[in-house]
N, C-alpha and C positions, 0 to 999 in steps of 0.2 A: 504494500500500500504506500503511493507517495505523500507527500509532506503536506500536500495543497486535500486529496481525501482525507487523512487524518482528522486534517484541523478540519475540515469540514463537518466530517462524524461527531467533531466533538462538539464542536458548535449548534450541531443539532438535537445530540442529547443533553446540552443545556438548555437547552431551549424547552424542549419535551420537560425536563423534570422543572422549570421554573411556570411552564404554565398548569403541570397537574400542582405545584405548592397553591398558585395562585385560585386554581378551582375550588381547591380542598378548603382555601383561608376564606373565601369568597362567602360561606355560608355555615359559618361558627355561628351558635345561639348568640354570644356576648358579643357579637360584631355589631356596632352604632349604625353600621351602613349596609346593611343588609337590604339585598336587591330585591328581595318579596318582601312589600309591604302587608301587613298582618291585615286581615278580613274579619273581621270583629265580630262581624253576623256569623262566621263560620265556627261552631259549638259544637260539629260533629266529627266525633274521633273517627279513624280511619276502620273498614271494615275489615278484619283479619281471623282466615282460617286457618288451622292446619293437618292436613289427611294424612300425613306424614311423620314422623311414627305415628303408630296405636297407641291408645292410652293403655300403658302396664304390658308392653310389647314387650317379648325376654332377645336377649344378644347375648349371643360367643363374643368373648376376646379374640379381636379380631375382625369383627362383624362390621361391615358400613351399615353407619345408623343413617338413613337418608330423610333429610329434613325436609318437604315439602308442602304449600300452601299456597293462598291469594291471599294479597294484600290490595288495599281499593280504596283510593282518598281524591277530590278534586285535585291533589299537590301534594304528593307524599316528599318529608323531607328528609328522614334518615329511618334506616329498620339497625336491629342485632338481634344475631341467632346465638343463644350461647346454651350449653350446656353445663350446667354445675354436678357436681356430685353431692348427694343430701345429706350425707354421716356431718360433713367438714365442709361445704360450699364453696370447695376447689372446681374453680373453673377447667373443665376439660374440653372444651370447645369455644371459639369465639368466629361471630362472623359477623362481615358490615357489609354488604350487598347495596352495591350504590341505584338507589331510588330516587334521588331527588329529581323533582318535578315532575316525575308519571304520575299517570292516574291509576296503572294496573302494571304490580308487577308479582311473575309467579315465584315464588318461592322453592330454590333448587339447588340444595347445599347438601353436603353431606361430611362424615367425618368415622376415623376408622377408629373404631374401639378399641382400650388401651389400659387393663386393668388387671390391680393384680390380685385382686379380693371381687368378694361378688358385691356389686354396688349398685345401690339405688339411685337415679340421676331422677335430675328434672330437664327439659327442652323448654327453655324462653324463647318466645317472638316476641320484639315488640316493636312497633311500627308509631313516629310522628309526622304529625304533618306540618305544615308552613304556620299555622298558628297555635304549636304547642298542645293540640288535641293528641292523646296519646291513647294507643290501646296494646294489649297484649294476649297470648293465648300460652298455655302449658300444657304438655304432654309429661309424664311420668314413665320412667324405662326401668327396667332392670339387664342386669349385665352382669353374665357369669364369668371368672375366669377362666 
């Protein structure tokens, strides 16, 4: 590679990583200058399913737990998919599936089970929208080792 591509390359992935900072910064809750202004009338939290796991579904170590569901808001602004463990509330999962501004987005995550005891988990959704309307959904697992 010569000296004029290089520097090109590199110019470019500065570029790329200064506009996803700048996307990411753009829509902080504590940001003064945040580019959606709040809908005041808007009271209705976001509509959120999840068919994915079964409530009290058993897993191998080992197993993909697949997180699946709909989430459904005029403006959704951020979801997290997390899995905790219930003995101790160690997070064994964590996900941020970028939503902002759809009105419909499915829910498609998954994560390989990793235990060395047989453990009772819990599976978080929870989904906000552009005005702080917040809702959430739980599924309970178990997981053998």
């Amino acid at each position: 590679m010569n000296k004029k591509t290089k520097t090109h390359t590199i110019i470019s992935r500065v570029t790329l990583v200064l506009a996803l900072i700048f996307t990411v910064a753009s829509c902080k809750k504590d940001d003064d200058h945040h580019d959606h202004p709040a809908d005041t009338t808007d009271k209705d939290a976001p509509v959120l399913s999840i068919s994915s796991p079964a409530p009290l579904q058993m897993y191998n170590n080992g197993d993909s737990v697949y997180i699946k569901g709909l989430a459904t808001d005029v403006s959704l602004h951020e979801m997290t998919i997390r899995i905790t463990d219930d003995a101790g509330g160690t997070q064994l999962f964590y996900d941020a599936p970028l939503v902002h501004d759809l009105e419909t987005y499915t829910i498609d995550s998954k994560w390989k089970s990793n235990v060395s005891t047989h453990t009772n988990a819990t599976v978080v959704v929870t989904v906000e929208d552009h005005n702080e309307n917040v809702t959430s959904d739980t599924v309970h697992i178990h997981i053998m080792p």
